[in-house]
Backbone as a printed PyTorch tensor [residue, N CA C, xyz], in Angstrom:
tensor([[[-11.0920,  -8.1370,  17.8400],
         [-10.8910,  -7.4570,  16.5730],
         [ -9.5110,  -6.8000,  16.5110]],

        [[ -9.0270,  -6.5640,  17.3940],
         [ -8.2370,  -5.8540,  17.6800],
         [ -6.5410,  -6.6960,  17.2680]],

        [[ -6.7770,  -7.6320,  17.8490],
         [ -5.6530,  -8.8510,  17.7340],
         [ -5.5810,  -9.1560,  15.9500]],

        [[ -6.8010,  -9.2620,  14.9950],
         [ -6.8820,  -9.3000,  13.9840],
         [ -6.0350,  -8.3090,  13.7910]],

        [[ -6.4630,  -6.9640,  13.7200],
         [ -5.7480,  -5.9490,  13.1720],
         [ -4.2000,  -6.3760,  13.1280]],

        [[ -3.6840,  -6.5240,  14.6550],
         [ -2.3790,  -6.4310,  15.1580],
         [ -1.9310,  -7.6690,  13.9860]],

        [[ -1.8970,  -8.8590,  13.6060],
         [ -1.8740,  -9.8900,  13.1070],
         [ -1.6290,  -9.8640,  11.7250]],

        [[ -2.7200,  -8.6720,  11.3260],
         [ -3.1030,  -8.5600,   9.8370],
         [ -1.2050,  -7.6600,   9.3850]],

        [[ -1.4730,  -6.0400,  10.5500],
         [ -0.4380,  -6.1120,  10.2320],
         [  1.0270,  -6.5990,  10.2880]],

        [[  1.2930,  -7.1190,  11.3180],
         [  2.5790,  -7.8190,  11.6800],
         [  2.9990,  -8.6150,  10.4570]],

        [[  1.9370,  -8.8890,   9.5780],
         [  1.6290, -10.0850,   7.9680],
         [  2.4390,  -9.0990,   7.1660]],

        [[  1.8130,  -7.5000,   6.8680],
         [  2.1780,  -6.7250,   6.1730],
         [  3.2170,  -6.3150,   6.5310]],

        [[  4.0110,  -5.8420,   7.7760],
         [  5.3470,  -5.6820,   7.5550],
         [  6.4570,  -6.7710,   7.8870]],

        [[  6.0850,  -7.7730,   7.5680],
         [  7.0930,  -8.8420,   7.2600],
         [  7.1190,  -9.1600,   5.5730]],

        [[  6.0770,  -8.9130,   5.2510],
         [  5.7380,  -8.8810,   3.4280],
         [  6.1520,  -7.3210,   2.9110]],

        [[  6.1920,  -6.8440,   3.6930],
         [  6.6690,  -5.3830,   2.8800],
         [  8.5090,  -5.3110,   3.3190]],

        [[  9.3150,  -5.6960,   4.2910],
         [ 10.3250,  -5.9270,   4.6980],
         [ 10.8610,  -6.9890,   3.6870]],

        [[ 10.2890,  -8.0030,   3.2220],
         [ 10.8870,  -9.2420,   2.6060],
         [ 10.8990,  -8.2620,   0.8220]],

        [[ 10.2640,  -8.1450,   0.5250],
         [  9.7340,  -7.4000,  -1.0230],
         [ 11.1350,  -6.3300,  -0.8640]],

        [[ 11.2060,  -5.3880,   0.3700],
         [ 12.3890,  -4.1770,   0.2740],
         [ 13.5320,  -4.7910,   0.1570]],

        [[ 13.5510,  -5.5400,   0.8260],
         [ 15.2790,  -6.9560,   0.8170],
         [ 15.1030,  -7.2400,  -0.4550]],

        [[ 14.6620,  -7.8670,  -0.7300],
         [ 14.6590,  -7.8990,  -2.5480],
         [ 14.8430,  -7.3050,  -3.4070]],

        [[ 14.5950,  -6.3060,  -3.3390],
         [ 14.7890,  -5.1210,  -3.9710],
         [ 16.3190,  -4.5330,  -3.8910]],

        [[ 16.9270,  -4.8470,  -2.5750],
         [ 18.0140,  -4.5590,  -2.5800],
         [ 18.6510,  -5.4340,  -3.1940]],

        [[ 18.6640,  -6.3810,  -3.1400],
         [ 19.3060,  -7.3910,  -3.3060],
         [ 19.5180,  -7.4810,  -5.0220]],

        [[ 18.2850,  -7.1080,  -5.0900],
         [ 18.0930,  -7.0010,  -6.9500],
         [ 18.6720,  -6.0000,  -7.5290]],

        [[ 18.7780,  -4.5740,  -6.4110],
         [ 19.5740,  -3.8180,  -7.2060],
         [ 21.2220,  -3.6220,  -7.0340]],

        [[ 21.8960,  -5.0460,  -6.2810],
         [ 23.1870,  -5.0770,  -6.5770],
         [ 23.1980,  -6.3480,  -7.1350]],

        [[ 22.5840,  -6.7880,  -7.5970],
         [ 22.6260,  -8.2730,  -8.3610],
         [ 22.6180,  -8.1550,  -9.8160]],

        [[ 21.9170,  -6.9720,  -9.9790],
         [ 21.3370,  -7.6100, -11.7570],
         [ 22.3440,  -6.6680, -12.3600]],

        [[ 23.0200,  -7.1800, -13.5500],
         [ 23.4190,  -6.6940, -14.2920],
         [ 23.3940,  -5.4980, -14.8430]],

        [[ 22.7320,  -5.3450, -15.4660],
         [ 22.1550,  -3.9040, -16.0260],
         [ 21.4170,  -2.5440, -15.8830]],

        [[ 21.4540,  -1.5700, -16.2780],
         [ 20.7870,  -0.5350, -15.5890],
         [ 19.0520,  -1.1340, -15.6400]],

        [[ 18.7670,  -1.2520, -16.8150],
         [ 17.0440,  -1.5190, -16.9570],
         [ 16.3980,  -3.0300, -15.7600]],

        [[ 17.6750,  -3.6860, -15.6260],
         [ 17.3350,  -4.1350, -15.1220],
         [ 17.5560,  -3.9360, -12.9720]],

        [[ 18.4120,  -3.0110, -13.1840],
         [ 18.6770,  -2.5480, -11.6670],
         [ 17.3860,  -1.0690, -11.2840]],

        [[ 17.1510,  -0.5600, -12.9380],
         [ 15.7140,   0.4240, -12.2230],
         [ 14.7860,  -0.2590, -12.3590]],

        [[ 14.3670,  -1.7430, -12.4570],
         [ 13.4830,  -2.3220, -12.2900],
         [ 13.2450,  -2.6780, -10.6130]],

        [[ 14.6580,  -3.3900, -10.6420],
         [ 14.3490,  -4.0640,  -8.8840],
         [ 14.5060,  -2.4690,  -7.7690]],

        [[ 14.6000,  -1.4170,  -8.2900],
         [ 14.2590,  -0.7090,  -7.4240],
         [ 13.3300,  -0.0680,  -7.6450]],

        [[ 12.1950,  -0.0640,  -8.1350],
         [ 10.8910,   0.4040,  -8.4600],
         [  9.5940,  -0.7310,  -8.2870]],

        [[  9.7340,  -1.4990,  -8.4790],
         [  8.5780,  -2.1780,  -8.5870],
         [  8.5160,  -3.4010,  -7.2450]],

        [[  9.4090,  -4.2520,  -6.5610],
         [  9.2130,  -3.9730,  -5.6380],
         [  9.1870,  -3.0540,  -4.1040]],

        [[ 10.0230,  -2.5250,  -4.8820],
         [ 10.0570,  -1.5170,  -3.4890],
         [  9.1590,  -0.8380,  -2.8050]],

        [[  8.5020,  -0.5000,  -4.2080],
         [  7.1090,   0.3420,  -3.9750],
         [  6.2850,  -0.2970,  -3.8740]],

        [[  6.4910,  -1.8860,  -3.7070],
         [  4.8830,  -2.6080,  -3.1850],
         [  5.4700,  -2.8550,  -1.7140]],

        [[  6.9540,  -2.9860,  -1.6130],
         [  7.2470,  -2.9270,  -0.5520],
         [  6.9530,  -2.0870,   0.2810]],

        [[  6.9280,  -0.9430,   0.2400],
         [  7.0980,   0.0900,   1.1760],
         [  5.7920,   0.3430,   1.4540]],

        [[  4.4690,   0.0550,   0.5220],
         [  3.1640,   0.3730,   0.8760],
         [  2.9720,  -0.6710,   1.7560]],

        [[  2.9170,  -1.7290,   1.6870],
         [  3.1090,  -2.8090,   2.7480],
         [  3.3030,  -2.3620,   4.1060]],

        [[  4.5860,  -2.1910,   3.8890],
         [  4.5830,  -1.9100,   5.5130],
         [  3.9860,  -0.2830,   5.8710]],

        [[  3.9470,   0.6040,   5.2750],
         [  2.3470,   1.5700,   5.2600],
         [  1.3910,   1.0200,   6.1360]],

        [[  1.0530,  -0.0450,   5.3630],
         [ -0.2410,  -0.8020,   5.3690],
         [ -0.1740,  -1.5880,   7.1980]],

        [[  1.1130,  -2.4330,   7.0890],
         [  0.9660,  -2.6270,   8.2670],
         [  0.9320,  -1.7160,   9.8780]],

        [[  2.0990,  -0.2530,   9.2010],
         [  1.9420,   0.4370,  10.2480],
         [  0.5110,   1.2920,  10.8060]],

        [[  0.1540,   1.5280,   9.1130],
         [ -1.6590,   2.0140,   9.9510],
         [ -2.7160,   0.9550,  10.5780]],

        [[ -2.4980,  -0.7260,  10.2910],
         [ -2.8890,  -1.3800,  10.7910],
         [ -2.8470,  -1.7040,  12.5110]],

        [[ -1.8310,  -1.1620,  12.5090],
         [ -0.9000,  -1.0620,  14.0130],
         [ -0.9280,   0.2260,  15.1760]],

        [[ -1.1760,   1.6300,  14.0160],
         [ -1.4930,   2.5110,  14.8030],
         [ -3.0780,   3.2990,  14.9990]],

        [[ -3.2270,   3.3330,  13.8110],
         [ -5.1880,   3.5830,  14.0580],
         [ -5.7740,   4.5390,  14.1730]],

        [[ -4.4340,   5.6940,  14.4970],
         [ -4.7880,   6.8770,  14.9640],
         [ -5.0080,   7.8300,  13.7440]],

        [[ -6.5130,   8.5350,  14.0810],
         [ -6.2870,   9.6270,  12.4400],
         [ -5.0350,  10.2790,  12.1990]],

        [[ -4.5480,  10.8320,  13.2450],
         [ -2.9430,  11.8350,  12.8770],
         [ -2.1460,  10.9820,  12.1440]],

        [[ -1.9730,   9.6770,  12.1880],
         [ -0.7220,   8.8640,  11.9300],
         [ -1.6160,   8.1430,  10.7920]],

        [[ -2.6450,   8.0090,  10.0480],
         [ -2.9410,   7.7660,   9.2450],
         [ -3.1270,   8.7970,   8.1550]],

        [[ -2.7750,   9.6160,   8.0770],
         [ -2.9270,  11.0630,   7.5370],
         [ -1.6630,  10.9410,   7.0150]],

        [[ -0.8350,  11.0440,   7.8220],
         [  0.8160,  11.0880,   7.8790],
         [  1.1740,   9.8660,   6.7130]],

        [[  0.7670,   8.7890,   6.9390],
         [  0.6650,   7.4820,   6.3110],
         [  0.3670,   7.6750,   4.6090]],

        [[ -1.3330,   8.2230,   4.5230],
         [ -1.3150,   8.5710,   3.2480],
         [ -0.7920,   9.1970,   2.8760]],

        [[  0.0270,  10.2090,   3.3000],
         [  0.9590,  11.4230,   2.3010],
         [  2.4420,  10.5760,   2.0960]],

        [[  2.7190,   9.6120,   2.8320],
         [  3.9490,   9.1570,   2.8100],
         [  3.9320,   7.9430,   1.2340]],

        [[  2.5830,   7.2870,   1.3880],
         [  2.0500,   6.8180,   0.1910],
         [  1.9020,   6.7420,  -0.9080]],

        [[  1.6120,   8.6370,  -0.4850],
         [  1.0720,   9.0040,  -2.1020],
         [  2.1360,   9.7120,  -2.8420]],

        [[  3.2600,  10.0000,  -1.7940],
         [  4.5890,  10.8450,  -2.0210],
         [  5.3670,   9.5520,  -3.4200]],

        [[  4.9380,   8.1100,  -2.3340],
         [  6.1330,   7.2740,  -3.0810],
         [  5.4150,   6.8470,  -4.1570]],

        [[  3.7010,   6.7780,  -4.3700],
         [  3.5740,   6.6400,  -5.6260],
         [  3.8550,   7.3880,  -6.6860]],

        [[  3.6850,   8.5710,  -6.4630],
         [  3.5110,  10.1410,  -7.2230],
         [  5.4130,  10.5270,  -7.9260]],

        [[  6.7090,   9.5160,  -6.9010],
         [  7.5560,   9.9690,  -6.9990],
         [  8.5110,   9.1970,  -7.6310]],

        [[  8.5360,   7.0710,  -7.5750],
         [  9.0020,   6.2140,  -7.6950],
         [  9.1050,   6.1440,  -9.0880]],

        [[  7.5880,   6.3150,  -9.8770],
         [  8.1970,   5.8980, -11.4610],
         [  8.6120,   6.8760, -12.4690]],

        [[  8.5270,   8.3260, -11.5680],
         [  9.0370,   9.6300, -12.2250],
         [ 11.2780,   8.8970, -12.3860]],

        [[ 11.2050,   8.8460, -11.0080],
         [ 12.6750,   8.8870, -11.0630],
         [ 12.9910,   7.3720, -11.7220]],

        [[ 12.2830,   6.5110, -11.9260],
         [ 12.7380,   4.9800, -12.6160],
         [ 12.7610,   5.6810, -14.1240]],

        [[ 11.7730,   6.9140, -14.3080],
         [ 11.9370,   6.8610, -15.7580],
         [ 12.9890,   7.7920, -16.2760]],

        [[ 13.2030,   8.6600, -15.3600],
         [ 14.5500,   9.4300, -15.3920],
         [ 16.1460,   8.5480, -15.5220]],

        [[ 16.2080,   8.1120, -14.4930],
         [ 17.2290,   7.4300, -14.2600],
         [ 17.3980,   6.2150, -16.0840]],

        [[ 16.2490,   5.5840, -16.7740],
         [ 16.1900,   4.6300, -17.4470],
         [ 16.3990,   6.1220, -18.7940]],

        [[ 15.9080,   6.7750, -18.4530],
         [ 16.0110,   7.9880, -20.2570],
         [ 18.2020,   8.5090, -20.0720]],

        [[ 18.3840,   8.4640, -18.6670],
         [ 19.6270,   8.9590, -18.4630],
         [ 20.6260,   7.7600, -18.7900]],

        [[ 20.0550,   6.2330, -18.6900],
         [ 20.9850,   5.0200, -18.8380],
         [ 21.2400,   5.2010, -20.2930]],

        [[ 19.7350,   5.0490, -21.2830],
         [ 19.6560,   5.5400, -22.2080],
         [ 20.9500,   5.8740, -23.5770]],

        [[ 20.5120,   7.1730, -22.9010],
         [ 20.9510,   8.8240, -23.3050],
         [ 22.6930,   8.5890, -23.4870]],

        [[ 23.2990,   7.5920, -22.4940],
         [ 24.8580,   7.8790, -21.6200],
         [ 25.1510,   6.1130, -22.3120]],

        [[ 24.3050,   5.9320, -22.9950],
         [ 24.7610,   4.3670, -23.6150],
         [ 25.3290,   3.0420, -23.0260]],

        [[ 24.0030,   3.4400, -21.5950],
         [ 24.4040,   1.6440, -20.6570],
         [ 23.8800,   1.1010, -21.0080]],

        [[ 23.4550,   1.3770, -22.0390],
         [ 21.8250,  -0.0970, -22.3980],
         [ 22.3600,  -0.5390, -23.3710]],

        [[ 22.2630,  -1.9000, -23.1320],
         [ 22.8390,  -2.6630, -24.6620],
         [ 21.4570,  -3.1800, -25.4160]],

        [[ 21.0190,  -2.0310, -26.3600],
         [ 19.6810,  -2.1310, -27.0990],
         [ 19.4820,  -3.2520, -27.8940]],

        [[ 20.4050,  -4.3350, -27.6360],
         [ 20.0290,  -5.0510, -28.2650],
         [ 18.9270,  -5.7060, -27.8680]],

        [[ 18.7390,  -5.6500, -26.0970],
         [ 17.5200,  -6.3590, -25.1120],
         [ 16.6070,  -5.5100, -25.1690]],

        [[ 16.1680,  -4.6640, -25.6980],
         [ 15.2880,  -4.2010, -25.7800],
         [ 14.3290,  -4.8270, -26.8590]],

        [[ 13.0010,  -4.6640, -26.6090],
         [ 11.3800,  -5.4610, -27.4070],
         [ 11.3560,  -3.7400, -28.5810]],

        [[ 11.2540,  -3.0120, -27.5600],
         [ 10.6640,  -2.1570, -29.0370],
         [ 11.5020,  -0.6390, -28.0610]],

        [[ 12.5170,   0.0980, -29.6560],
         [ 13.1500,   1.0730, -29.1850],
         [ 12.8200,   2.0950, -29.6070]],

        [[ 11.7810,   2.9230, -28.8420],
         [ 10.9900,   4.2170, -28.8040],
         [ 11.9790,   5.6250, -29.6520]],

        [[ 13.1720,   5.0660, -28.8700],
         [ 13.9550,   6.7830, -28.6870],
         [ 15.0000,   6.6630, -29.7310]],

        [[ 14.9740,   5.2530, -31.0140],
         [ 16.2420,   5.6180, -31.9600],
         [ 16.6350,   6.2870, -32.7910]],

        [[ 15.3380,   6.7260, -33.2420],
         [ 15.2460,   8.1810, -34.3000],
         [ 15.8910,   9.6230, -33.9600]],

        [[ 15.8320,   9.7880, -32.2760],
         [ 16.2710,  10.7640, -32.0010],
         [ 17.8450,  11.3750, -31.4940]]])
C-alpha cells in the first residue's frame, strides 16, 4: 500500500511541477494583462495543490498534513483575491484593450 501511495504521489508532483512550468511560461508568453492574470492563477493553483497533494501523499504525518492544509487553503483563499486585484488595476490604468472583452461590467463607472 505503501508503494501505491509513494507512486500516486511522485504522479502528483510531476503533474503539479508540469501545470507550475506552464504557468510560467504563460505568464511571459501571453500578451496581455487578462491574459498573463490568467496563466498565473488558474494553473498555478491547480498546480501547486498538486504537488500539496503529492507531498502529503509522501509524508503521512498528521504535523505535515496540517501544515499542508493551511498552505492549501492560504493559496485558495489568496490566488483569486490578487488575480482580481491585479485584473481591476490592469483595468483602471488602461492595459486592457476592451475591445476583447465578452461583456464590460465596469464602463459606466
Amino acid at each position: 500500500m505503501s508503494a501505491i501511495a509513494d507512486w500516486s504521489g511522485a504522479a502528483c508532483l510531476l503533474a503539479g511541477a508540469l501545470l507550475t512550468l506552464a504557468a510560467g511560461v504563460g505568464v511571459l508568453r501571453f500578451p496581455d494583462a487578462l491574459g498573463r492574470m490568467h496563466a498565473a492563477t488558474k494553473p498555478q493553483v491547480l498546480g501547486v495543490l498538486l504537488l500539496l497533494a503529492g507531498l502529503a501523499l509522501r509524508l503521512r504525518t498528521p504535523a505535515d498534513l496540517g501544515m499542508i492544509a493551511l498552505v492549501a487553503l492560504f493559496q485558495l483563499a489568496t490566488a483569486p483575491v490578487a488575480a482580481q486585484m491585479v485584473g481591476r488595476a490592469a483595468y483602471r490604468s488602461g492595459r486592457i484593450d476592451r475591445d476583447l472583452l465578452d461583456t464590460d461590467e465596469m464602463a459606466g463607472r
